[in-house]
C-alpha positions in Angstrom: 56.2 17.1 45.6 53.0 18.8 45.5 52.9 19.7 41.9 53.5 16.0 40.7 49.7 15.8 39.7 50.7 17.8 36.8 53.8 15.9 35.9 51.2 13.0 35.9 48.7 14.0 34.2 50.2 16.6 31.4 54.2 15.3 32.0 54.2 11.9 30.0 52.4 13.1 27.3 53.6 16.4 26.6 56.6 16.0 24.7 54.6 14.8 21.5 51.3 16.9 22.4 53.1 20.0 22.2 54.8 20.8 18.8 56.6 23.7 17.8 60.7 24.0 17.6 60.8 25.7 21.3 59.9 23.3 23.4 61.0 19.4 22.6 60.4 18.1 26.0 58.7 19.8 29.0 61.1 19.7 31.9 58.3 20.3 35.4 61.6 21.9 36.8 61.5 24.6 34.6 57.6 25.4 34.7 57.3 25.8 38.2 57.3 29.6 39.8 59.8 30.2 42.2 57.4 32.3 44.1 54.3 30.2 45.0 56.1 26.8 44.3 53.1 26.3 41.8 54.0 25.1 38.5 53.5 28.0 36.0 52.9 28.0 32.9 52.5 30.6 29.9 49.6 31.2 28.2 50.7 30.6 24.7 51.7 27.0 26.1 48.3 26.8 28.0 46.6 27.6 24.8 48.7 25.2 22.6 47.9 22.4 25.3 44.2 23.4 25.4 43.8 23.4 21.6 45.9 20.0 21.3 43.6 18.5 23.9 40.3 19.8 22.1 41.6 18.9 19.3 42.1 15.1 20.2 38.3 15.4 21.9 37.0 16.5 19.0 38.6 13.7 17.0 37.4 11.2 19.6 34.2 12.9 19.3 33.9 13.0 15.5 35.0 9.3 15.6 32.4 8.4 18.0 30.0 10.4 16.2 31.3 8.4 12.9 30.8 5.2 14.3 27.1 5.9 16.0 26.1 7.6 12.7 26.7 4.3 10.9 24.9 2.3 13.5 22.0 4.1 13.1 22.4 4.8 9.7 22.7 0.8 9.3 20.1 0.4 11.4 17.6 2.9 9.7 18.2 1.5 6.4 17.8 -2.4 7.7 14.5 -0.7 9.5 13.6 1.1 5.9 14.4 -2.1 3.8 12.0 -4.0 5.8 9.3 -1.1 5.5 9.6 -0.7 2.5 9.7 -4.4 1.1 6.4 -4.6 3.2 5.1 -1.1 1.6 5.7 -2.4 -1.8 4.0 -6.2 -0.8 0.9 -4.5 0.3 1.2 -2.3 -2.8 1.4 -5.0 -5.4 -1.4 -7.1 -3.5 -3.4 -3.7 -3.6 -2.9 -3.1 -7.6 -3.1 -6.6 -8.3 -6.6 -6.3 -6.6 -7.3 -3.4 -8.5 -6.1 -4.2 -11.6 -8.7 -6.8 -11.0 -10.9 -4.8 -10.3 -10.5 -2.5 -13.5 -10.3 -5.9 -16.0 -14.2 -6.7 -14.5 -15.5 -3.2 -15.0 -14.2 -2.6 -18.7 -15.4 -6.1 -19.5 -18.9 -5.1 -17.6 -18.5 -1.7 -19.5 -17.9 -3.1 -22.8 -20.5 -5.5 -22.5 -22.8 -2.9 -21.8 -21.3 -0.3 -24.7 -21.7 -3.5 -27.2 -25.1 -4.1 -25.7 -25.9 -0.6 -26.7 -24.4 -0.4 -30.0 -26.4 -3.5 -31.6 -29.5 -1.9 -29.6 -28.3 1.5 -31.8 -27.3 -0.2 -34.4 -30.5 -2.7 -35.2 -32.8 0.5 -34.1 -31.2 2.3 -37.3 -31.0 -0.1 -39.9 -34.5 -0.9 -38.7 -35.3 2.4 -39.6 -33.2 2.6 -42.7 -34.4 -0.8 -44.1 -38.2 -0.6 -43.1 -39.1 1.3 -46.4 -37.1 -0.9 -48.2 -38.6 -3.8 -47.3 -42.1 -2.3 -47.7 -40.9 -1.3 -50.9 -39.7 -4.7 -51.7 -43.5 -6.0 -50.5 -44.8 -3.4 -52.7 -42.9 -4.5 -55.9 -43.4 -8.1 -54.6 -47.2 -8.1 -55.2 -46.8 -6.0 -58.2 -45.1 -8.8 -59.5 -47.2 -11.2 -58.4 -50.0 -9.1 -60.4 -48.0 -9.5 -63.5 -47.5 -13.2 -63.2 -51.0 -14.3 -62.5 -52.0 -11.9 -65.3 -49.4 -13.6 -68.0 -50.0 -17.0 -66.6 -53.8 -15.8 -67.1 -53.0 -14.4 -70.8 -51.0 -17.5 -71.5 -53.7 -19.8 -70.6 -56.3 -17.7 -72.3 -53.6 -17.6 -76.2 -53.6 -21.3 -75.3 -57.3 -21.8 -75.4 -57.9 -19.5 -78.6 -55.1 -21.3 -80.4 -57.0 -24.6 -79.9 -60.0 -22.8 -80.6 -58.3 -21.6 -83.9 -57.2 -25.0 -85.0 -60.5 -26.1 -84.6 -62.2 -23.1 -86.7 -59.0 -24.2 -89.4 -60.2 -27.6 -89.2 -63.6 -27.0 -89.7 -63.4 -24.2 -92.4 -61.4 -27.1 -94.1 -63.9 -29.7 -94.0 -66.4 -27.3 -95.1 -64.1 -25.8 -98.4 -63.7 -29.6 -98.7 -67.4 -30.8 -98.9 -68.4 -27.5 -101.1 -65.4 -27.7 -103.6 -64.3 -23.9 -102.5 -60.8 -23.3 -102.5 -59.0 -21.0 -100.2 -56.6 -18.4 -100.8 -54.7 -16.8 -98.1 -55.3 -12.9 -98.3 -52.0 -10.8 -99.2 
């Protein structure tokens, strides 16, 4: 039988590949032409048969598609994991470093605002409290010029008391010896 490639390669199959209430089983009897001894067949059925075949390819295909999409997509997250873990090392390691970096140049740029505020600072309450102070030195010696001069005056009331006492003491002796008697002035 000359047509017995078909029966092989469509003829096993073809009674579940082929649906539709017309045609339960595919007889190769009934397909072939009388004419050229070929098998025919019509095109609704060759369409039915191609679609069912494409059909099953691109189910095979999708499903091989599936399963290579997940390889790679398994891969390329494994791949991107690693990257990235090693992204994010280098990235800490690089803002730990700079963090570092920043701590030392606020503390230098404190130190050197702080350094400049008590420079501000001193220069203006230098300024503030230089008349003050020569103020103060003023009224200082002032009063220094007001003690000498009481402890002066003190020492000077001191001497003419003493002298009084001793004018007292002789006007006494003298009313004494003349007989005189004194009487205090009112």
């Amino acid at each position: 039988m000359p047509n017995d490639d078909f029966g092989r390669s469509f003829g096993s199959g073809l009674s579940g590949v082929i649906p539709g209430p017309e045609i339960e089983r595919m007889d190769l009897d009934s397909v072939r032409h009388p004419v050229h001894n070929r098998t025919a067949m019509t095109d609704t059925l060759f369409k039915r048969i191609l679609q069912e075949a494409l059909a099953e390819q691109d189910a095979r295909l999708d499903k091989k598609l599936d399963e290579r999409f997940t390889e790679q997509d398994a891969r390329l997250d494994e791949r991107l994991d690693k990257r990235l873990a090693e992204q994010e090392g280098r990235l800490d390691e690089k803002l730990d470093t700079m963090s570092a970096q920043f701590d030392e140049k606020l503390e230098h740029n404190n130190a050197v605002l702080f350094g400049q505020l008590t420079v501000h600072f001193d220069q203006r309450l230098t300024a503030e409290l230089d008349p003050i102070l020569a103020e103060l030195s003023a009224l200082r010696t002032i009063m220094d010029g007001i003690a000498k001069r009481l402890e002066t005056d003190d020492q000077e009331r001191a001497a003419m008391i003493h002298q009084l006492d001793r004018h007292d003491g002789w006007i006494g002796q003298l009313a004494k010896h003349t007989g005189a008697k004194l009487v205090p002035e009112r």
